[in-house]
Residue frames relative to the residue before (quaternion, step in Angstrom):
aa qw qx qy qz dx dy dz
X 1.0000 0.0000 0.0000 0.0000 0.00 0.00 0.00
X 0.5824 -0.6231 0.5064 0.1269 3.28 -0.93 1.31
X 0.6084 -0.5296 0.5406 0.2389 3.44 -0.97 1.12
X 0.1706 0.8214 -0.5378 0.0832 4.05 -0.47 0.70
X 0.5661 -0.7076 0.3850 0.1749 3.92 -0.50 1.60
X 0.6739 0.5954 -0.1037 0.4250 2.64 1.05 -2.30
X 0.8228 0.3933 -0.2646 0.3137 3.72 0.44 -0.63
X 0.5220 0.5829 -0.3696 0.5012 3.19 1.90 0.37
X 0.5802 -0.6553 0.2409 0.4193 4.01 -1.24 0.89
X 0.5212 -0.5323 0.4803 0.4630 3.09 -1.01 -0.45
X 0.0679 0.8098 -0.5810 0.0459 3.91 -1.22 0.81
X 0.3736 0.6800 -0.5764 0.2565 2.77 1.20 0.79
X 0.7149 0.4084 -0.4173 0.3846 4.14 0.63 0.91
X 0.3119 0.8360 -0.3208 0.3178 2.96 1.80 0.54
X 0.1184 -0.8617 0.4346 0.2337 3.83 -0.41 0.05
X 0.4082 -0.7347 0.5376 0.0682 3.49 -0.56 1.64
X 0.0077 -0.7437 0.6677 -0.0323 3.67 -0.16 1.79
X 0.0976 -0.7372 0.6685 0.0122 4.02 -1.00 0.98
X 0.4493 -0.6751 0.5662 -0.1474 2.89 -0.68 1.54
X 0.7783 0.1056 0.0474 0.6171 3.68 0.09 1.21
X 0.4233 0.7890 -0.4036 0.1881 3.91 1.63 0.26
X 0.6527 0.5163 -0.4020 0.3819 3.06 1.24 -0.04
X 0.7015 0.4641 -0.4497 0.3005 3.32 0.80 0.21
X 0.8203 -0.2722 0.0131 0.5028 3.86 -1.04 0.23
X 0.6689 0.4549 -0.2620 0.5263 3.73 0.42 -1.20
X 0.7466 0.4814 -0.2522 0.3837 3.37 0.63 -1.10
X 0.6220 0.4887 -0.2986 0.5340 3.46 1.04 -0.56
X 0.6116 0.6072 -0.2442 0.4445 3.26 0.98 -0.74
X 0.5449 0.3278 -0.3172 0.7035 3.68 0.63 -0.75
X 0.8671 0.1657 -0.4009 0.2449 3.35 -0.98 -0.72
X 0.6343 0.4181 -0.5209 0.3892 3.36 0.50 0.81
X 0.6547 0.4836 -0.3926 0.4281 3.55 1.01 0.34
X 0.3438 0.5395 -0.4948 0.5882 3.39 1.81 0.17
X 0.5770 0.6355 -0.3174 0.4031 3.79 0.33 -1.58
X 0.7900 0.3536 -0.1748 0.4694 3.67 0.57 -0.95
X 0.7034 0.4399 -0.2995 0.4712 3.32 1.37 -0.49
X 0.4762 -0.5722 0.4711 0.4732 3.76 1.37 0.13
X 0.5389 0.5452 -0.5428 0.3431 3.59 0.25 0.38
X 0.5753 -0.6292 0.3955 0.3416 3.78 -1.26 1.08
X 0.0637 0.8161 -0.5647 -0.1048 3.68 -0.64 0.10
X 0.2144 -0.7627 0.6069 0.0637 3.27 -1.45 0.76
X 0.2945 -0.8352 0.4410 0.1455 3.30 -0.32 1.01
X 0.1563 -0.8567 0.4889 0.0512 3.48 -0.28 0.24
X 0.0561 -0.7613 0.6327 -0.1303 4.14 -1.00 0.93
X 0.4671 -0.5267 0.5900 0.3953 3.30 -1.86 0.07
X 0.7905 0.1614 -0.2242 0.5466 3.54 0.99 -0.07
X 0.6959 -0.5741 0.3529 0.2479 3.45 -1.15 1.05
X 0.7609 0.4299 -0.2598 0.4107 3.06 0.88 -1.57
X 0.5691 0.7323 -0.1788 0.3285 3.27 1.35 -0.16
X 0.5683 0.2841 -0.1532 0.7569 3.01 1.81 -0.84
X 0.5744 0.4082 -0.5710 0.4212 3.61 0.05 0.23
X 0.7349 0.1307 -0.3765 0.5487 3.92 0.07 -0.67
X 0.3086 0.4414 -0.7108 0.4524 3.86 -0.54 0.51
X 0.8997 0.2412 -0.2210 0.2892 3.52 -0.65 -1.62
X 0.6290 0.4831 -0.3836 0.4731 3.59 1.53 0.31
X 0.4961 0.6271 -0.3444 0.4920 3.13 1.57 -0.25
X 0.8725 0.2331 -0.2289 0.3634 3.30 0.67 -1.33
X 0.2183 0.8023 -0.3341 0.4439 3.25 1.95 0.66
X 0.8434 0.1996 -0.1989 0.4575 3.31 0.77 -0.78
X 0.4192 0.7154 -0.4581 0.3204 3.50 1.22 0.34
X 0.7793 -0.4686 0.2228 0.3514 3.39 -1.20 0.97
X 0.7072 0.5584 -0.1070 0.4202 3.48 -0.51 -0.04
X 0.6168 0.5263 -0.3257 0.4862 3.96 0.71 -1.53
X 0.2891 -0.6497 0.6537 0.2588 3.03 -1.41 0.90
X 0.1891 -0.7769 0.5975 -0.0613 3.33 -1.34 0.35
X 0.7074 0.4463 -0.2931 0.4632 3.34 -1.04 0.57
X 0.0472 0.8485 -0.4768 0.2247 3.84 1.31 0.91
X 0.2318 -0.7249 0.5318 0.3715 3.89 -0.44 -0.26
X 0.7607 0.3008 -0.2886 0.4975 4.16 1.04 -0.31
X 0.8650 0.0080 0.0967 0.4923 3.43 0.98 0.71
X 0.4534 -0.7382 0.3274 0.3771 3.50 -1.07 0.28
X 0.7941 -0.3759 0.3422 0.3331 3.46 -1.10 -0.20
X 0.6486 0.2721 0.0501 0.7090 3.38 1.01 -1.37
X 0.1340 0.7186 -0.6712 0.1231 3.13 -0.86 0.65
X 0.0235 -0.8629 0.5041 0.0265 4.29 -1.29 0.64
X 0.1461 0.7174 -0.6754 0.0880 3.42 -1.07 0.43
X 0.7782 -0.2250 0.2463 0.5321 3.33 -1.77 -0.31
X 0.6996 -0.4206 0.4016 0.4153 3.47 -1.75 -0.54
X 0.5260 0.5370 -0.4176 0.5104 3.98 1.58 -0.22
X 0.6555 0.5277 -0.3720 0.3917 3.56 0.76 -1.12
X 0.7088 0.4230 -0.2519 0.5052 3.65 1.37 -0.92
X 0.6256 0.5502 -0.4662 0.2977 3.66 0.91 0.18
X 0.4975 0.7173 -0.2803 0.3993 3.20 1.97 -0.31
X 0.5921 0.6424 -0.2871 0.3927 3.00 0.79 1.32
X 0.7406 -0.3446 0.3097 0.4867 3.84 -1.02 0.36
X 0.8757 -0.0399 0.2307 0.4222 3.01 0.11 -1.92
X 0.0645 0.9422 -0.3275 0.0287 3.33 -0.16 0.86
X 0.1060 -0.9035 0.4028 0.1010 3.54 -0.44 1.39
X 0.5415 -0.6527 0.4918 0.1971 3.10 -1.01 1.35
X 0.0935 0.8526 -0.4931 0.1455 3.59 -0.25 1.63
X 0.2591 0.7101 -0.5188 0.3993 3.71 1.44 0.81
X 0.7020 -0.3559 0.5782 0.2152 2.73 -2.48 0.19
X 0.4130 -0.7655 0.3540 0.3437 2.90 -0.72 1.11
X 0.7609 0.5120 -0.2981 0.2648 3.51 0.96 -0.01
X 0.4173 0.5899 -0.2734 0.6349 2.79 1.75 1.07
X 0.5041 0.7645 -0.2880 0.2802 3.55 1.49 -0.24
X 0.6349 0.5064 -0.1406 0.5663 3.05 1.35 -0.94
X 0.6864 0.2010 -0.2575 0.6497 3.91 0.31 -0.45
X 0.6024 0.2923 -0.6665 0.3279 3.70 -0.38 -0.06
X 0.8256 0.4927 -0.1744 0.2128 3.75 0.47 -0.69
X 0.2409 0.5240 -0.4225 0.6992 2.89 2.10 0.49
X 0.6261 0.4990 -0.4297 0.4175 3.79 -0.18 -0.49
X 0.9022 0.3501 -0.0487 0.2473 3.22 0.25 -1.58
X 0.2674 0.8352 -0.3878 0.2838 3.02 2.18 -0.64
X 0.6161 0.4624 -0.3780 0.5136 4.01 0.19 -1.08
X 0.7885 0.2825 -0.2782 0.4703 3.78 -0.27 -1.15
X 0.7832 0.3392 -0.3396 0.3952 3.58 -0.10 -0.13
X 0.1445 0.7465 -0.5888 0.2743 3.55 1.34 0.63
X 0.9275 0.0307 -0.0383 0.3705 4.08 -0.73 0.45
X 0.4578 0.6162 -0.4543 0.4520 3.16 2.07 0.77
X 0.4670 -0.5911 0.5556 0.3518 3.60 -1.19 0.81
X 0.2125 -0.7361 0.6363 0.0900 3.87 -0.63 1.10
X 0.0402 -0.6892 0.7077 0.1500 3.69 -1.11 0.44
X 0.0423 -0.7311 0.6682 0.1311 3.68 -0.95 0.63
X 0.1550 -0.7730 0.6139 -0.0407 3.13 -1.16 1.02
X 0.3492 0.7314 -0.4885 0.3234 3.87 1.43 0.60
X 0.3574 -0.6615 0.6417 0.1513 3.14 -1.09 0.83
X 0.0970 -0.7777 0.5839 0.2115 3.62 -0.27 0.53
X 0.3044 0.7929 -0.4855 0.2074 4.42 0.06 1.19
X 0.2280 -0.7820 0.5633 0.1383 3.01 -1.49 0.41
X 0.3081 -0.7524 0.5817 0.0237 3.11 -1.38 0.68
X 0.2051 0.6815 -0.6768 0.1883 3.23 -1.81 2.14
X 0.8390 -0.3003 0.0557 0.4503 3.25 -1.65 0.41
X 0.8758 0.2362 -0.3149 0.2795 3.35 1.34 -0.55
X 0.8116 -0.2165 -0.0198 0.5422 3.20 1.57 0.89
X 0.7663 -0.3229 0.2933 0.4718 3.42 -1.06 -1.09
X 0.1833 0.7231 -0.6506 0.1420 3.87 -0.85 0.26
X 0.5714 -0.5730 0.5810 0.0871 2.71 -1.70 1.42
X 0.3571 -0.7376 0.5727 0.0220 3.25 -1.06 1.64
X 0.2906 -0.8732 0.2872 0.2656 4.02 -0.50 0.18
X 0.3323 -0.8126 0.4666 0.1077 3.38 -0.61 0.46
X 0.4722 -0.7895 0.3251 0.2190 2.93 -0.54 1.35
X 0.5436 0.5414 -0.3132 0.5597 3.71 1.75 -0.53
X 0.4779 -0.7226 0.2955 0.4028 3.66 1.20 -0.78
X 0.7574 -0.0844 -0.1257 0.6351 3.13 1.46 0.35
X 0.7162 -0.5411 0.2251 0.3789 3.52 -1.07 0.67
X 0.4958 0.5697 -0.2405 0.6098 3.48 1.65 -1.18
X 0.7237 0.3291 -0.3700 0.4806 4.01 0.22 -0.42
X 0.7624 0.4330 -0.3031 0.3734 3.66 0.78 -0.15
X 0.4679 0.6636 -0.2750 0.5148 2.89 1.84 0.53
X 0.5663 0.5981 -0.2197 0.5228 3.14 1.50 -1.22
X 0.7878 0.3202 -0.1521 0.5037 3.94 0.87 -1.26
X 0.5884 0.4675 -0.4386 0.4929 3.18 1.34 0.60
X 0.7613 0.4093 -0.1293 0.4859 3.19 1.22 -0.56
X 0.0460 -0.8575 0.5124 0.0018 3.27 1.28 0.61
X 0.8881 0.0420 -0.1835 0.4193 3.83 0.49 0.03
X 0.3933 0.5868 -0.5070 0.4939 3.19 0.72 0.94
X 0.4893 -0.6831 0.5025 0.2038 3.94 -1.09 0.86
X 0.0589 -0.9114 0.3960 -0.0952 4.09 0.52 1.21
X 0.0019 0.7189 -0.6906 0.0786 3.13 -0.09 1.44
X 0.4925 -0.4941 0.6294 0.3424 3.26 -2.51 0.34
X 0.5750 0.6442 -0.4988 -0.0746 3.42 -1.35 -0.88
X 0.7920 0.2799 -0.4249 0.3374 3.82 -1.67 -0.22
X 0.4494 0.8234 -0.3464 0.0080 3.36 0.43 0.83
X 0.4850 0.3554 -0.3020 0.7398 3.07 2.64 0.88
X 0.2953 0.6815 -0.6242 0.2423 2.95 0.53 1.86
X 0.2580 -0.6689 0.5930 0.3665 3.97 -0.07 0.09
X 0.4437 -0.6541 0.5933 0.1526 3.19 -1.50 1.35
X 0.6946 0.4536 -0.3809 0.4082 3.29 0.78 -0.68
X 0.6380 0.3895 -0.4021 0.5287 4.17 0.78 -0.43
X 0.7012 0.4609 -0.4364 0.3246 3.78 0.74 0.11
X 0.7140 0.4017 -0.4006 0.4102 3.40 1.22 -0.37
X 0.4763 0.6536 -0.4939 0.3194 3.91 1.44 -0.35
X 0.7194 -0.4780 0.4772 0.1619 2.94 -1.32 0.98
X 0.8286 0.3543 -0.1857 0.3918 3.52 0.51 -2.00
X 0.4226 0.7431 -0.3603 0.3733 3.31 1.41 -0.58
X 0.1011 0.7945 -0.5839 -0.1327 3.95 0.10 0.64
X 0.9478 -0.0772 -0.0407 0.3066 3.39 0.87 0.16
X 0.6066 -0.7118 0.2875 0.2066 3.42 -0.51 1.40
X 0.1522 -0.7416 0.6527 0.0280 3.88 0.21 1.27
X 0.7703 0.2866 -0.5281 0.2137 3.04 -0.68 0.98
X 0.5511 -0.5792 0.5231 0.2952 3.49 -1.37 -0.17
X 0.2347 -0.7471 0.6216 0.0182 3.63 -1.04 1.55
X 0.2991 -0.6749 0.6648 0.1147 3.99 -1.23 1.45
X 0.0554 -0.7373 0.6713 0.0513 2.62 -0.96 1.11
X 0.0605 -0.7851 0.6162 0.0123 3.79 -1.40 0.46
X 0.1383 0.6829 -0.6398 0.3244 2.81 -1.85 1.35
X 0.3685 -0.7256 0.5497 0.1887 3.04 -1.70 0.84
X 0.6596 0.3429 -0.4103 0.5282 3.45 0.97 -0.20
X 0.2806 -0.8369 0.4423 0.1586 3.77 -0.79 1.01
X 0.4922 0.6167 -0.4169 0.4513 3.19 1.28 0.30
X 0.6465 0.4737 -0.3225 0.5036 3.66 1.13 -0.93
X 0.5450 0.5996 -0.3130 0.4954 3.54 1.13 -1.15
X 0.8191 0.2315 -0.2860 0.4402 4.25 0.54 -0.50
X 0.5260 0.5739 -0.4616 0.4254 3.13 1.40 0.36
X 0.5177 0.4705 -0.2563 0.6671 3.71 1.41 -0.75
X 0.6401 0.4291 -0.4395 0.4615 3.98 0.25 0.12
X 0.6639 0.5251 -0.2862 0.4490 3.34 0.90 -1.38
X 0.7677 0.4573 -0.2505 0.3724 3.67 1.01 -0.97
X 0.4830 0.3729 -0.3923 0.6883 3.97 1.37 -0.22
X 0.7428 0.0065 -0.5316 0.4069 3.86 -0.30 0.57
X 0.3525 0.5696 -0.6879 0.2794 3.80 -0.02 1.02
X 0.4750 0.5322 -0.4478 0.5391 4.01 1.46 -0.23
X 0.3688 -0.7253 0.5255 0.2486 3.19 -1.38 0.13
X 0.6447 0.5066 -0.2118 0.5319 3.24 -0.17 1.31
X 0.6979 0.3449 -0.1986 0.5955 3.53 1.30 -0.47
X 0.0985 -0.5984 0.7675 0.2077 2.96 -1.79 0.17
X 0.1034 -0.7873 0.5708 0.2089 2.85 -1.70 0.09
X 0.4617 -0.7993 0.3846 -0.0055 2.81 -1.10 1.47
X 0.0470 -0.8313 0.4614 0.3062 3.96 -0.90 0.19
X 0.3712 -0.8671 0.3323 0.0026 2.82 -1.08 1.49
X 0.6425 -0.4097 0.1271 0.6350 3.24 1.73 0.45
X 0.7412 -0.1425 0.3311 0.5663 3.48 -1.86 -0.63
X 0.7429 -0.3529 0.5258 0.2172 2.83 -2.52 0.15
X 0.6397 0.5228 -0.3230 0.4617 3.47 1.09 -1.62
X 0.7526 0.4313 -0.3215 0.3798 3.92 0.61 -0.32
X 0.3626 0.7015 -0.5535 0.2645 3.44 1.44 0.58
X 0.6294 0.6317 -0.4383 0.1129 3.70 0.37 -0.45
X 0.3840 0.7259 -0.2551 0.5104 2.72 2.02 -1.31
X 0.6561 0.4816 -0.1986 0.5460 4.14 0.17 -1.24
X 0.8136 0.2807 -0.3518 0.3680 3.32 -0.10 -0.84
X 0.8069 0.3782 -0.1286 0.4352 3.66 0.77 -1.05
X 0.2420 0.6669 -0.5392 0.4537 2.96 1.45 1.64
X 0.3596 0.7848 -0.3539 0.3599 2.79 1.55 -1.60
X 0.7930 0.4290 -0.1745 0.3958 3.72 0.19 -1.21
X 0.6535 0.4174 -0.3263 0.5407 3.52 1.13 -0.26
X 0.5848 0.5447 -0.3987 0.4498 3.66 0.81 -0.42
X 0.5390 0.5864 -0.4041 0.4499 3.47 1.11 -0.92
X 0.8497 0.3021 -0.1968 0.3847 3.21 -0.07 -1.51
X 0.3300 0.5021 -0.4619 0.6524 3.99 1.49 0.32
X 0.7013 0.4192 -0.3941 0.4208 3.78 -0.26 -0.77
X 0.6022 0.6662 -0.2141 0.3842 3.71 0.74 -1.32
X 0.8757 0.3464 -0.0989 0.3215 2.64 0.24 -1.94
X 0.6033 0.5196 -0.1488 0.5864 3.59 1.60 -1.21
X 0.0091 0.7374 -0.6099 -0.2900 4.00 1.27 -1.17
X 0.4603 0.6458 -0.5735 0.2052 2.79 -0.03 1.80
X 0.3379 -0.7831 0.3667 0.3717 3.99 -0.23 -0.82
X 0.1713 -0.9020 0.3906 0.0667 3.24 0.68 1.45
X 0.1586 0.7851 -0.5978 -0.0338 3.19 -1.20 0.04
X 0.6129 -0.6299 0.3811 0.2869 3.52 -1.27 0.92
X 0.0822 0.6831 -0.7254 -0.0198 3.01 -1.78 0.39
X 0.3805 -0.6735 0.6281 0.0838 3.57 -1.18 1.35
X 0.5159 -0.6360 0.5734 -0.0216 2.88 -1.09 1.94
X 0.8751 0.3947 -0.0932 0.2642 4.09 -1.00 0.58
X 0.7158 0.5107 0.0599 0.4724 2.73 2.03 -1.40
């Protein structure tokens, strides 16, 4: 069976809260939500922080603008950004574990997407660090015992998501999960970018595999200076 758009929901009135938006990846998605007319809450350990980000990334080429309840981009702390539809977990990975103990109460019946890479870094590159749940996206899930926890954008280059000239993201984003309704709602939103599908890529239990690819792309990215990313042949 052929890869079909049409049978995912519609979200284009959904709000995209990003946890951690002010850093690279994070800034990055939420301006390519920004570009896709999708709401976006930015989120930080410090308010003032996500407030200019989301005015910052407010005025970048491209944002739609001119809503009638509000703007487009919108920032606060990392609570102000959990107030939301959907929300992707876009922190360091060593910050993964307490930001979400924190937040566990508010995100009770939100669809979470983690997209941490759980890796380290030496002289001879990238490598995948371990997790005792087995992947960063599964230790979300047992923190979050009631929140709806998908995996996905996690071989997205930050740097082709925040460029301006970049009109559009060639590649194809896995997404995982056990509940498949949240999973096509997190598909439907990576092909609101232009340029992506999203794909499902199995259970949760197979996030580890996904994430600690993450670590080959790096050293593809290095080695070629480029910014790879994946696309699935057939589908």
């Amino acid at each position: 069976m052929s890869f079909d758009p049409s049978t995912l929901p519609d979200v284009s009135d959904l709000t995209v809260g990003i946890l951690g938006g002010t850093g690279p990846q994070g800034r990055g998605l939420a301006y390519r939500f920004a570009r896709a007319g999708q709401r976006v809450r930015i989120g930080s350990r410090s308010a003032e922080r996500g407030s200019q980000t989301a005015a910052e990334i407010a005025a970048m080429p491209g944002v739609v603008s001119g809503l009638v309840n509000g703007n487009h981009v919108t920032g606060g702390d990392n609570a102000y950004a959990s107030d939301s539809d959907v929300v992707i977990v876009a922190v360091p990975w060593e910050g993964h574990d307490d930001l979400l103990k924190s937040l566990a109460e508010k995100l009770t019946g939100k669809i979470v997407v983690d997209c941490v890479n759980p890796l380290g870094f030496d002289k001879q590159g990238p490598y995948v660090l371990p997790v005792p749940e087995g992947s960063a996206a599964q230790q979300a899930e047992a923190l979050l015992p009631n929140s709806r926890v998908c995996a996905a954008f996690h071989h997205v280059s930050a740097v082709l998501l925040i460029d301006p000239e970049v009109a559009a993201m060639d590649l194809d984003v896995l997404v995982l999960g056990d509940d498949r309704e949240a999973a096509a709602v997190v598909q439907a939103l990576a092909g609101r970018i232009d340029g992506m599908r999203g794909l499902h890529a199995g259970r949760l239990r197979n996030a580890a595999q996904i994430e600690g690819l993450t670590a080959n792309l790096i050293a593809l990215n290095r080695r070629y200076k480029a910014h790879a990313g994946i696309r699935i042949t057939d589908v």
